[in-house]
VEXVEX-164875 format. One record per residue (C-alpha): residue number from 0; residue in three letters; x, y, z. Coordinates in nm, 4 decimals, padded with zeros to 6 digits. Example, Ala and Ser with C-alpha at 12.3 -4.5 7.8 and 13.67 -1.06 7.14 Angstrom:
// residues 2
<pt><num>0</num><residuo>ala</residuo><X>01.2300</X><Y>-00.4500</Y><Z>00.7800</Z></pt>
<pt><num>1</num><residuo>ser</residuo><X>01.3670</X><Y>-00.1060</Y><Z>00.7140</Z></pt>
// end
This chain:
// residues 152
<pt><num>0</num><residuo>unk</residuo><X>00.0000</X><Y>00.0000</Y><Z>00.0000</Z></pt>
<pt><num>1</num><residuo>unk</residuo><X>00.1417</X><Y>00.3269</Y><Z>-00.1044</Z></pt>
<pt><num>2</num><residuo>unk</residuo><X>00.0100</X><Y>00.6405</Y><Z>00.0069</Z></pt>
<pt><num>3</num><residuo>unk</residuo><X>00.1225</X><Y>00.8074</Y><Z>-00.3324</Z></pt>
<pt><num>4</num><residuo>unk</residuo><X>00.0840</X><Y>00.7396</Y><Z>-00.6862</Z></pt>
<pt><num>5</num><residuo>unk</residuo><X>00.2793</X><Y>00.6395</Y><Z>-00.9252</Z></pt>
<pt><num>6</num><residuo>unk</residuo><X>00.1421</X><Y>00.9421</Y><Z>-01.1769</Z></pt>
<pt><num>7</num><residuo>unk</residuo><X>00.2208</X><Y>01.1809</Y><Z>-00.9077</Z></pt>
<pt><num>8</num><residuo>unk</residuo><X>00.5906</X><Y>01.0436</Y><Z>-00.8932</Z></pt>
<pt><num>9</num><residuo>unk</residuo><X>00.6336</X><Y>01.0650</Y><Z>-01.2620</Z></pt>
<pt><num>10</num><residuo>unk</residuo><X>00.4444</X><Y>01.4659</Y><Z>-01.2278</Z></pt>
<pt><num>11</num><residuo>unk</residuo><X>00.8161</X><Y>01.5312</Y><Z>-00.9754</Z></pt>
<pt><num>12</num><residuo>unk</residuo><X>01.0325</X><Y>01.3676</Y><Z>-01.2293</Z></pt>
<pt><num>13</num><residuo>unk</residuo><X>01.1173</X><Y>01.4972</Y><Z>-01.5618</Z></pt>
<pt><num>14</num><residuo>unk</residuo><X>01.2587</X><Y>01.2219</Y><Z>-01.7371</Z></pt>
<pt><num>15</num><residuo>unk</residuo><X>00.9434</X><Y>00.9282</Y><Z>-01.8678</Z></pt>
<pt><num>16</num><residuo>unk</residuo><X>00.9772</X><Y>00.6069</Y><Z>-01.6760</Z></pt>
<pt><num>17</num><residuo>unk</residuo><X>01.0613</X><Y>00.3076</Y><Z>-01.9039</Z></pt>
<pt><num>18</num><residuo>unk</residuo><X>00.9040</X><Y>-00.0702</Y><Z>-01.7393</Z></pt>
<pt><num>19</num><residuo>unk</residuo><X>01.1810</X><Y>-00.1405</Y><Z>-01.4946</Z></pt>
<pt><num>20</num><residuo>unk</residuo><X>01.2238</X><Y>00.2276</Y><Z>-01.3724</Z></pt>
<pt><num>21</num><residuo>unk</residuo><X>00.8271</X><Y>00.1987</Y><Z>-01.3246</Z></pt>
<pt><num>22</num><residuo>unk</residuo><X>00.9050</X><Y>-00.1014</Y><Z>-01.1188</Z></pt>
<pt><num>23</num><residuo>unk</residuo><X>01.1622</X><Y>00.0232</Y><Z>-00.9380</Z></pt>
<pt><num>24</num><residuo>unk</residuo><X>00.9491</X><Y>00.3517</Y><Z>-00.8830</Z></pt>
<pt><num>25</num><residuo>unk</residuo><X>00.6228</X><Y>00.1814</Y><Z>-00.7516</Z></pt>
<pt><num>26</num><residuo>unk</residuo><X>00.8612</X><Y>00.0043</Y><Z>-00.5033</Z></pt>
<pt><num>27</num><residuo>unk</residuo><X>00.9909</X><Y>00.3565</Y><Z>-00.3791</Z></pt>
<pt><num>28</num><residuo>unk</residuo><X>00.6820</X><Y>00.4599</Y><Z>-00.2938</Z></pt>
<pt><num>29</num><residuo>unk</residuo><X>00.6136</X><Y>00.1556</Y><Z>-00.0952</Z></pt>
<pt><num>30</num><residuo>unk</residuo><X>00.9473</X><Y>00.1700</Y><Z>00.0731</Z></pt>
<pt><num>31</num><residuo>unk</residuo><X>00.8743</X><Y>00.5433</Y><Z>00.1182</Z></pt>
<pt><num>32</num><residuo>unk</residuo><X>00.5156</X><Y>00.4858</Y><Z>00.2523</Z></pt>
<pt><num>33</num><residuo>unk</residuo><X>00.6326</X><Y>00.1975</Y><Z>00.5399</Z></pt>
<pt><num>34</num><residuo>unk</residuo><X>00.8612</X><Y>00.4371</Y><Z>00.6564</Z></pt>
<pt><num>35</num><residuo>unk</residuo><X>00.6346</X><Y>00.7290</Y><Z>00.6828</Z></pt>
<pt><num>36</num><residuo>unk</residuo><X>00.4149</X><Y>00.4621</Y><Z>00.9216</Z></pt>
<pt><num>37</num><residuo>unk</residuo><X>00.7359</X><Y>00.3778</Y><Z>01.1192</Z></pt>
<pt><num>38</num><residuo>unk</residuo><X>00.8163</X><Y>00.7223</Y><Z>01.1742</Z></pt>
<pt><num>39</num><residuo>unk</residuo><X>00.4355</X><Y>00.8542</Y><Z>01.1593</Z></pt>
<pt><num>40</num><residuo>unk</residuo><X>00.1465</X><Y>00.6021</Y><Z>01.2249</Z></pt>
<pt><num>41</num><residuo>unk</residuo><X>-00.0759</X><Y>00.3856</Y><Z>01.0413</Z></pt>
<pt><num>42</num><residuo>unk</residuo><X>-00.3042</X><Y>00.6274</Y><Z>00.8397</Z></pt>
<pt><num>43</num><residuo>unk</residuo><X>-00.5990</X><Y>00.4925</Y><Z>00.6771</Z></pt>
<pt><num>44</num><residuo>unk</residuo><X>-00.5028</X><Y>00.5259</Y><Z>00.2868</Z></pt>
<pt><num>45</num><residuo>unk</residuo><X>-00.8538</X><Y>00.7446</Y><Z>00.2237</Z></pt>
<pt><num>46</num><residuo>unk</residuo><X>-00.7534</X><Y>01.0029</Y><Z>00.4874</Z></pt>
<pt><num>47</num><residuo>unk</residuo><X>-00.3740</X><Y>01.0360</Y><Z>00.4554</Z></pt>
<pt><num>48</num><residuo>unk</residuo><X>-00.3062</X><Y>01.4042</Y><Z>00.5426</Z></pt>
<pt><num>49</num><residuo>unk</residuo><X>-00.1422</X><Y>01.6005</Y><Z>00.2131</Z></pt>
<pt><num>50</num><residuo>unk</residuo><X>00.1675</X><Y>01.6284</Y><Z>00.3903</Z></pt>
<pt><num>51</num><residuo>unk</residuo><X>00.2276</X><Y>01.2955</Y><Z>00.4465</Z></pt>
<pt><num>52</num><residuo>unk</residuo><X>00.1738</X><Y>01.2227</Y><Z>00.1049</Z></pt>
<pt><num>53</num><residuo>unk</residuo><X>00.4046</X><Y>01.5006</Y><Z>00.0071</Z></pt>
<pt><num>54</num><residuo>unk</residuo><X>00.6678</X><Y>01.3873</Y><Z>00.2137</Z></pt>
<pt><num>55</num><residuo>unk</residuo><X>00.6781</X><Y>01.0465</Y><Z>00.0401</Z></pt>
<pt><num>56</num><residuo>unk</residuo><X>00.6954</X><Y>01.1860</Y><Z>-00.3063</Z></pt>
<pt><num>57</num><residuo>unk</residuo><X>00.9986</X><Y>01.3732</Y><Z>-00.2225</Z></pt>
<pt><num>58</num><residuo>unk</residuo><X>01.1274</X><Y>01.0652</Y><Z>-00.1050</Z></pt>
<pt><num>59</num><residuo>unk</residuo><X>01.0914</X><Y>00.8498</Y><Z>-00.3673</Z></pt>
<pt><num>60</num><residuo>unk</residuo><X>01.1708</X><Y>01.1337</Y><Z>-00.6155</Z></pt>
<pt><num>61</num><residuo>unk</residuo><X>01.4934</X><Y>01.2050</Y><Z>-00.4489</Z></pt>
<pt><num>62</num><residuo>unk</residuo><X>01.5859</X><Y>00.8338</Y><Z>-00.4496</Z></pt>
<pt><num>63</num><residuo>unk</residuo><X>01.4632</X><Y>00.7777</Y><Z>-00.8374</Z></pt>
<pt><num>64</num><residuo>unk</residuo><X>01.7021</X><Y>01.0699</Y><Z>-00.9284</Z></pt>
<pt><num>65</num><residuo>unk</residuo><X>02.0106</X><Y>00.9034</Y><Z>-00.6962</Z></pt>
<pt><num>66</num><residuo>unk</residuo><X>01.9003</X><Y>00.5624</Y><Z>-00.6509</Z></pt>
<pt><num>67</num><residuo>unk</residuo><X>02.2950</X><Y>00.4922</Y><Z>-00.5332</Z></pt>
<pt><num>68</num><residuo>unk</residuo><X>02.3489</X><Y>00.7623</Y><Z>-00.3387</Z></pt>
<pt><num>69</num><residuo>unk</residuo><X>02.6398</X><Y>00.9194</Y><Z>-00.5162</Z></pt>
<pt><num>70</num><residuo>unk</residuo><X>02.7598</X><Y>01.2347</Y><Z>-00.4294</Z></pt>
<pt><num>71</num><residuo>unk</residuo><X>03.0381</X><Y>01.4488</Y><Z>-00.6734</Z></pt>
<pt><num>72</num><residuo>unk</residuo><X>03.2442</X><Y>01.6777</Y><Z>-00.6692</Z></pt>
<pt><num>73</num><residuo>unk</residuo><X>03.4310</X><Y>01.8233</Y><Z>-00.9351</Z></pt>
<pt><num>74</num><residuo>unk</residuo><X>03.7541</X><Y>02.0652</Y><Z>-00.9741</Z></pt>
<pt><num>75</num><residuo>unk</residuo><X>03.8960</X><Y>02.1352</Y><Z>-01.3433</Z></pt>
<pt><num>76</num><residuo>unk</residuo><X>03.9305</X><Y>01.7808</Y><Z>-01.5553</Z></pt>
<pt><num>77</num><residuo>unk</residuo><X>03.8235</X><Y>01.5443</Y><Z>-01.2856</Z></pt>
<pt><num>78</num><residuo>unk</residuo><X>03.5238</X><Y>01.4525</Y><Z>-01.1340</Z></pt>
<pt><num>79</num><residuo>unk</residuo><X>03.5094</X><Y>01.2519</Y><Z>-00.7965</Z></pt>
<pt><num>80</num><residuo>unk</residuo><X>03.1954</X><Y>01.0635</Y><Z>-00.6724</Z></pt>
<pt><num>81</num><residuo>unk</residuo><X>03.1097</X><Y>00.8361</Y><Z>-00.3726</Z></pt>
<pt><num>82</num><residuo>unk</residuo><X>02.8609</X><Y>00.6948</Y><Z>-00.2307</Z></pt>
<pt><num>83</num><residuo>unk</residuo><X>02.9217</X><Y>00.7250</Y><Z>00.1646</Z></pt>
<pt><num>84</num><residuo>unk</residuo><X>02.7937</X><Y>01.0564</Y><Z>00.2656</Z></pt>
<pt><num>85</num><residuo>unk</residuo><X>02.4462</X><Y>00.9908</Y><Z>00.3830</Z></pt>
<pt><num>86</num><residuo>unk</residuo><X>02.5605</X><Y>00.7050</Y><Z>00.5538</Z></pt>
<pt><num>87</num><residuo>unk</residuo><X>02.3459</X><Y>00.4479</Y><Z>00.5543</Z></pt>
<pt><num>88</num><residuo>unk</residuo><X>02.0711</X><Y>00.5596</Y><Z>00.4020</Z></pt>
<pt><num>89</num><residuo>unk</residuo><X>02.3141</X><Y>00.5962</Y><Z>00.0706</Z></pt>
<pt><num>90</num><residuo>unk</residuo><X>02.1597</X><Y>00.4264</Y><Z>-00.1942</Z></pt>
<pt><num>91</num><residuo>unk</residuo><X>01.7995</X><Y>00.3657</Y><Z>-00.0228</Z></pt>
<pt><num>92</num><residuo>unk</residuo><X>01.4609</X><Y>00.5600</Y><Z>-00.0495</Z></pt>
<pt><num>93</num><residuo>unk</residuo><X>01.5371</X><Y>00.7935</Y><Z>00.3549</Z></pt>
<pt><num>94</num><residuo>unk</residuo><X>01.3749</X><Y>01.0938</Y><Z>00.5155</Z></pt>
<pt><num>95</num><residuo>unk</residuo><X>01.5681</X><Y>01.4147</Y><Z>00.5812</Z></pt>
<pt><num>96</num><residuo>unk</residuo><X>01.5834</X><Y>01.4438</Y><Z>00.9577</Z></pt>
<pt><num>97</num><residuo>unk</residuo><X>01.3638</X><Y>01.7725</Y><Z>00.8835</Z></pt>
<pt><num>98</num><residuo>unk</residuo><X>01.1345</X><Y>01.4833</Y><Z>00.7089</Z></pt>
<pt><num>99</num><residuo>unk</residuo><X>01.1084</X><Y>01.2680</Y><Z>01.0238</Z></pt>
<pt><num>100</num><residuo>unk</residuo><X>01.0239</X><Y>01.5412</Y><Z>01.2765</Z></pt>
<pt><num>101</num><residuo>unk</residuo><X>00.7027</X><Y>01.6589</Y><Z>01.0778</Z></pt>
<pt><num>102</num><residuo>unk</residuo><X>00.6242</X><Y>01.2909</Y><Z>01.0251</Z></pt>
<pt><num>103</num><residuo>unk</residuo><X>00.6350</X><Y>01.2593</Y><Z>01.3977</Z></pt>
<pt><num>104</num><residuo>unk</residuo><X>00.4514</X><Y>01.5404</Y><Z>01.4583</Z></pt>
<pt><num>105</num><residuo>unk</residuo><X>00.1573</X><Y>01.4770</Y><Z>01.2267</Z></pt>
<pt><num>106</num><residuo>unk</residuo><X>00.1472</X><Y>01.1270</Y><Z>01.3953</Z></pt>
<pt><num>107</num><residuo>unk</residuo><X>00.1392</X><Y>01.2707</Y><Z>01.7502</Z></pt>
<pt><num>108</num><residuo>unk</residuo><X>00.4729</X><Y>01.0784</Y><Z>01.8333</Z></pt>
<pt><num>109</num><residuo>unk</residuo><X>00.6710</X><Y>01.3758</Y><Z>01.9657</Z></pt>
<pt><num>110</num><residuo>unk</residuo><X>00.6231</X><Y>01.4661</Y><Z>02.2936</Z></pt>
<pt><num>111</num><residuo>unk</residuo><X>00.5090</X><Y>01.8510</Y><Z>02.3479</Z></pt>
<pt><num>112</num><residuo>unk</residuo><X>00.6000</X><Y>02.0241</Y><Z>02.7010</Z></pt>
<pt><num>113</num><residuo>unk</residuo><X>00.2728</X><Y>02.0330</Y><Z>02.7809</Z></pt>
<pt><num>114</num><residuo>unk</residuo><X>00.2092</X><Y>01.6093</Y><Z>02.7288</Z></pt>
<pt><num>115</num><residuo>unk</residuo><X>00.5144</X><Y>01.6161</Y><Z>03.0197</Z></pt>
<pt><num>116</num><residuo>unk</residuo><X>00.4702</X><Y>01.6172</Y><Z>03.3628</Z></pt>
<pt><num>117</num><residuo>unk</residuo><X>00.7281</X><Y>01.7417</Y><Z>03.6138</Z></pt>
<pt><num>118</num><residuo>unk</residuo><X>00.7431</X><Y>01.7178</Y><Z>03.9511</Z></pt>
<pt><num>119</num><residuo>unk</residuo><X>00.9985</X><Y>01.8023</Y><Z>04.2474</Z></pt>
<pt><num>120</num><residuo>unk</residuo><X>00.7993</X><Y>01.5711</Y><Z>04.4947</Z></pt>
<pt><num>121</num><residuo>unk</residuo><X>00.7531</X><Y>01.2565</Y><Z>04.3283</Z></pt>
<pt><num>122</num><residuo>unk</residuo><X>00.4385</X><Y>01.0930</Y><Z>04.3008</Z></pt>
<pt><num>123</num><residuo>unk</residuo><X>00.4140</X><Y>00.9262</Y><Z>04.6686</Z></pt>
<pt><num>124</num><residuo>unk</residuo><X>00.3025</X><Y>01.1071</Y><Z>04.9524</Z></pt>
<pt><num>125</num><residuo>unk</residuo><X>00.4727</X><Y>01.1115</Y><Z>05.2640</Z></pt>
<pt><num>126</num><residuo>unk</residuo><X>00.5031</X><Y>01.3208</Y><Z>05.5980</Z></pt>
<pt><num>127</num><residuo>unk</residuo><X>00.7977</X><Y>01.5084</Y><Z>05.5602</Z></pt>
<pt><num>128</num><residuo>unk</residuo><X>00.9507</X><Y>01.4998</Y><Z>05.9705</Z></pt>
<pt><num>129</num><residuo>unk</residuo><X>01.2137</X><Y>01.7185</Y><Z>06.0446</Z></pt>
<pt><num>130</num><residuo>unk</residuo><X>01.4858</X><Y>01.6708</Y><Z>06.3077</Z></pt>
<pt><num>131</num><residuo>unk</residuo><X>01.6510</X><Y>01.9976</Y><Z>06.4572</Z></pt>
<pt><num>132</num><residuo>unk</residuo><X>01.9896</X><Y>01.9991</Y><Z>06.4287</Z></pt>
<pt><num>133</num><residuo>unk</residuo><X>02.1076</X><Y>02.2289</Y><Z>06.7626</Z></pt>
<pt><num>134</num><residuo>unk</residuo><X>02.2952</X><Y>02.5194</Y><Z>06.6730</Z></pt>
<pt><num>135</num><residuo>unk</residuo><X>02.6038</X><Y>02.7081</Y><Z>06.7986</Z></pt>
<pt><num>136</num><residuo>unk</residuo><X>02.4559</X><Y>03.0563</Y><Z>06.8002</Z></pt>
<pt><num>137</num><residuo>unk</residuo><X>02.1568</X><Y>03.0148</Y><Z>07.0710</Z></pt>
<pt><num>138</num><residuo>unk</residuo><X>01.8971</X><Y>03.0234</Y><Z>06.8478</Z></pt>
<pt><num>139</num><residuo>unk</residuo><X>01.6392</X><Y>02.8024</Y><Z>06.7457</Z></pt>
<pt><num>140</num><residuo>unk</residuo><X>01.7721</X><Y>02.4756</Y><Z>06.5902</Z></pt>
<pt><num>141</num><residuo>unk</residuo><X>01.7546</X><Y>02.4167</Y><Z>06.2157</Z></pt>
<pt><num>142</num><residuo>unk</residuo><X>01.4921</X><Y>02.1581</Y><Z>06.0428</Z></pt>
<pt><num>143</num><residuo>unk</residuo><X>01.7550</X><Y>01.8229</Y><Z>05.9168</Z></pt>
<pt><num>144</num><residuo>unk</residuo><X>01.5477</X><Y>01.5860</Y><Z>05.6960</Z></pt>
<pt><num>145</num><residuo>unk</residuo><X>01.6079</X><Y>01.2496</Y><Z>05.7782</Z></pt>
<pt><num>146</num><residuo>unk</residuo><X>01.7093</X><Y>01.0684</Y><Z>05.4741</Z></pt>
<pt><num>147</num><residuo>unk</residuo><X>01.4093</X><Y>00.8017</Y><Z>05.4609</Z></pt>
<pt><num>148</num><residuo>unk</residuo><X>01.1553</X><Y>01.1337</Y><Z>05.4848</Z></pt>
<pt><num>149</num><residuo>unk</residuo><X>01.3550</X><Y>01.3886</Y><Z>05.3085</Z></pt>
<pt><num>150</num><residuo>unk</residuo><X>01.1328</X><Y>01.5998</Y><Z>05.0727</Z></pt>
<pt><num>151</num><residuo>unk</residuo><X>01.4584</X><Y>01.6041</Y><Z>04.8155</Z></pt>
// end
């Protein structure tokens, strides 16, 4: 199940697909659509949000145009290329990180700081006894929590 078409891929590209580079496209976009669930969540296919759908176009488009993963560089007469620098996602249909955060979000994976709760106290409650430490200077003594009670 993609959540993309293959007409929409070939809309991104602007070279026409022969048979195996249809193939090899229509498995992009299913590559492309698994990960969006991984990093997103199981959408129906009828209510995909645009976005999502989007975001695995420019996947698949980006790995039809590079499907190793080269990268080049060139200075006068020669030209250098490898394939290492995306690591390994070289030479497979990825997600930018950019990609994966707004996957997340739309699939309510990232936590927010308001879906966190803090608290100094913990979550049990318990009496919090002092014993007063006597002090040099003739005044009152000074509140010591005992370890087993300490509010810290």
């Amino acid at each position: 199940m993609a959540y993309a078409t293959l007409d929409a891929l070939k809309a991104r590209l602007d070279w026409d697909l022969d048979d195996d580079e249809a193939r090899i496209a229509t498995a992009a976009l299913e590559d492309a659509s698994d990960l969006a669930v991984t990093y997103g969540r199981d959408w129906p296919e009828a209510s995909v949000p645009r976005l999502v759908r989007t975001l695995v176009l420019k996947a698949a488009a980006r790995y039809m145009r590079n499907p190793h993963g080269y990268v080049q560089s060139r200075a006068g007469d020669e030209t250098l290329a490898w394939s290492d620098a995306h690591g390994r996602d070289a030479g497979t249909v990825y997600f930018t990180r950019e990609e994966i955060r707004l996957l997340e979000d739309l699939g309510g994976r990232r936590p927010t700081l308001t879906s966190v709760v803090v608290s100094a106290w913990g979550t049990r409650d318990r009496p919090h006894r002092a014993s007063p430490v006597p002090v040099d200077y003739g005044g009152e003594p000074f509140p010591l929590y005992a370890e087993e009670v300490s509010p810290w």
